[in-house]
N, C-alpha and C positions, 0 to 999 in steps of 0.2 A: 411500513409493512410489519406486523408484530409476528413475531416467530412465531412459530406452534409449539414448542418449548417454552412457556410463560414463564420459567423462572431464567430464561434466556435473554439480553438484551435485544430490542427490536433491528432489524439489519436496518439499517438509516444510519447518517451521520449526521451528528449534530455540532454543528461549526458554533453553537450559542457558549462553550467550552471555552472557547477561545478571546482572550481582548481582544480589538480592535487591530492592536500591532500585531499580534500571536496569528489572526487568519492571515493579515497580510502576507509573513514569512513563510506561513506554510501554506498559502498558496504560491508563493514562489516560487519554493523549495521544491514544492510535487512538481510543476512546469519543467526545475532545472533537471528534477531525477527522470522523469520522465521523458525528458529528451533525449537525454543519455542512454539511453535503456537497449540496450541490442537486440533481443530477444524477447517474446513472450511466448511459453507455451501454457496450454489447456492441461490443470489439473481435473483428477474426480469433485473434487470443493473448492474448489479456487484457480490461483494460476500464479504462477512461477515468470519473474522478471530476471533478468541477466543485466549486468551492470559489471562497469570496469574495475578489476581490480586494484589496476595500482591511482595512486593520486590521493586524492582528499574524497574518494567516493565513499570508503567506508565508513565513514564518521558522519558526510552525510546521510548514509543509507538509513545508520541507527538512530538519529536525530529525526530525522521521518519518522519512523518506529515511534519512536515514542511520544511525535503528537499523534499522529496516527492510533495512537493506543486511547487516547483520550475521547476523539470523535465518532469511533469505531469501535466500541468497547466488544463487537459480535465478531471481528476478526481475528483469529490469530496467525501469530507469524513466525516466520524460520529464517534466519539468515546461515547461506551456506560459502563457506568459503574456500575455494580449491586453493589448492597448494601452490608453493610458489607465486607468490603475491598474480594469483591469476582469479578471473573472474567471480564476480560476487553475485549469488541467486537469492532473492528475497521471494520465498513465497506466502502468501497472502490465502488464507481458507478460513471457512467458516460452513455455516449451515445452509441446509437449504434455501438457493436465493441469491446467495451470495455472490455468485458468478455474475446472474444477471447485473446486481445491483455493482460490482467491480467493471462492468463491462461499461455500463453507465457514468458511471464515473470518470472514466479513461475515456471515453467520448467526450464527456464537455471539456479534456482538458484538448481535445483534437488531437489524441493520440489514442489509436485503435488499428495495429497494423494487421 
């Protein structure tokens, strides 16, 4: 789907970014974060995941992030971190579209609560 933005990247991801062993882990990786995930709520452009604060979550979170950055060059993203090693919020926005095509995504992984 090409933005209406042309000097925008198109909302698609393209997994061709990645070697062979690179989708591997980070198809993984989204399964493992994505299980984990408490919460999702509905932003205006995107949507907002909750995830645990304490453990080895945040270093996964940002390691997502940044293959994520690669496949997805049309999203951006916020990691929020409350206080006292308490919950971690990744939100996920972009342009028009973008929900749907987040919404989709989160479907093949069979997670859509």
């Amino acid at each position: 789907m090409k933005n209406a933005n042309s000097n925008q990247p198109p909302i698609a991801c393209d997994l061709t970014v990645f070697s062979l062993g690179e989708r591997e882990h980070y198809s993984a990786l989204s399964q493992e974060l994505f299980a984990a995930c408490g919460k999702m709520r509905e932003l205006p452009d995107g949507f907002a995941f909750l995830f645990p604060g304490k453990g080895n979550w945040c270093a996964k979170i940002a390691e997502w992030v940044m293959l994520e950055r690669r496949c997805c060059p049309f999203l951006s993203f916020e990691l929020v971190f409350e206080a006292d090693r308490g919950p971690v919020e990744l939100r996920l926005r972009g342009p028009q579209g973008t929900k749907e095509f987040i919404r989709g995504e989160l479907s093949a992984l069979g997670w859509m609560p």
